[in-house]
Residue, then its C-alpha position, 0 to 999 in steps of 0.5 A: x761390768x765384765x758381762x757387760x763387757x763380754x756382750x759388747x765384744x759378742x756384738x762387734x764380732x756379730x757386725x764383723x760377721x755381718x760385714x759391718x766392719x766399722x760398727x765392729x771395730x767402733x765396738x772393740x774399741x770402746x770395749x779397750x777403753x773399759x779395760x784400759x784401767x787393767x792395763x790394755x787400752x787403746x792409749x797403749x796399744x796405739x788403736x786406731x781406726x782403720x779407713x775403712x746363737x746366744x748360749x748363757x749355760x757355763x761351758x763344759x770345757x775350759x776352752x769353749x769360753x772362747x768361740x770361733x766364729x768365721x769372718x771370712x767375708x773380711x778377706x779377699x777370696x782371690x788373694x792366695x796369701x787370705x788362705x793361710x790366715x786364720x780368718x775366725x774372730x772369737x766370741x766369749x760366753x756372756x757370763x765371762x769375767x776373766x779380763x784376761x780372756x776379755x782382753x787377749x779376745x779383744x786384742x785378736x779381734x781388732x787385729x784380724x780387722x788391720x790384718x784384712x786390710x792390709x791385704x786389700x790395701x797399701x799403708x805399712x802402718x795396717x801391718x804394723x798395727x795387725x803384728x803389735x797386737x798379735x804379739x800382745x796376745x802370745x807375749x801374754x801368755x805363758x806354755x803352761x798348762x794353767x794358761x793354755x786350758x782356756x787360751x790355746x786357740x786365740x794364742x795359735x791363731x796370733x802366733x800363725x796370723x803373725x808369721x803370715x805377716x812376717x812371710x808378706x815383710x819377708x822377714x824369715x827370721x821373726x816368721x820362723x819364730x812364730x812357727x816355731x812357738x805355734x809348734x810348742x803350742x800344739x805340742x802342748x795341747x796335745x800332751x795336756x789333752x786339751x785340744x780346741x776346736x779348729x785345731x786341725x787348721x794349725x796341724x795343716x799350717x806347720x806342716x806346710x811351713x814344714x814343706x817350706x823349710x828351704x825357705x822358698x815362701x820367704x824368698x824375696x821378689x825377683x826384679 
């Protein structure tokens, strides 16, 4: 059953790759519902949709069982806020078993789709849903060294997608946090030598938070 469940997260993040967003999200959906029984399903998360290479060899590094791949067609090139976002769903190995990775993969995934739509469109409820699930995913996973070897990447990528939001609600205080915790993460990584790919994007992100530390990026509109 879990294999099966790996292809069907593989398959949405392919329609996601390919643009059709809904055949994606209509994929991570059902995939919630298999793990509902695991404690993360979409009765308890509140999902609701939105309006609108093949590789079977076990992996070499823990943390390739979860692979980025680049959904960037999800956001709108003209915004300036899509540029800070992490903007990769993640594919699993198709031998994964783990419902843990299963479940934080899937989390992100449908996250990242309310997270595009609220850059595109005005429902509070898109933020709120994005943010819910974010924190789902790095509220599951403890620093140590046993949980970030295979789960680094898609806890980083939670935790800056997260601050993006905060920083759109103004919310400095929560946005700070996140960075905050993005930092230990790679602080952590570092030392246990278990660098992900894309690491780089999060190095870029905390420096230019660290740049903003007067506060200027949360500074609320002037009339």
């Amino acid at each position: 059953m879990a294999h099966n469940l790996a292809a069907r997260i593989n398959h949405g993040v392919e329609m996601l790759r390919q643009g059709n967003v809904a055949e994606a999200f209509e994929a991570f959906r059902r995939t919630l519902v298999f793990l509902a029984a695991g404690g993360v399903g979409e009765q308890a998360l509140g999902v609701v949709a939105p309006d609108n290479n093949n590789n079977n060899d076990p992996p070499q590094e823990p943390h390739s069982r979860i692979q980025p791949v680049p959904v960037a067609n999800l956001f709108p090139e003209s915004n300036d806020i899509s540029s800070i976002v992490y903007q990769s769903a993640f594919r699993v190995w198709e031998t994964e078993t783990d419902h843990t990775i299963l479940s934080l993969v899937l989390l992100f995934n449908t996250a990242l789709i309310y997270h595009s739509r609220t850059l595109t469109r005005e429902n509070s409820s898109f933020v709120q849903k994005a943010l819910r699930l974010y924190q789902s995913v790095f509220d599951s996973v403890a620093n140590t060294r046993e949980n970030l070897r295979e789960k680094s990447l898609v806890v980083m990528a939670s935790l800056n997608n997260a601050s993006q939001l905060y920083m759109q609600l103004v919310n400095h205080a929560q946005a700070v946090d996140c960075f905050d915790r993005l930092r230990t993460i790679i602080e952590l990584v570092q030392q246990f030598r278990i660098v992900p790919d894309d690491f780089q994007f999060f190095l870029i992100a905390v420096a230019v938070e660290n740049d903003d530390h007067d506060g200027r990026l949360f500074s609320a509109p002037t009339a």
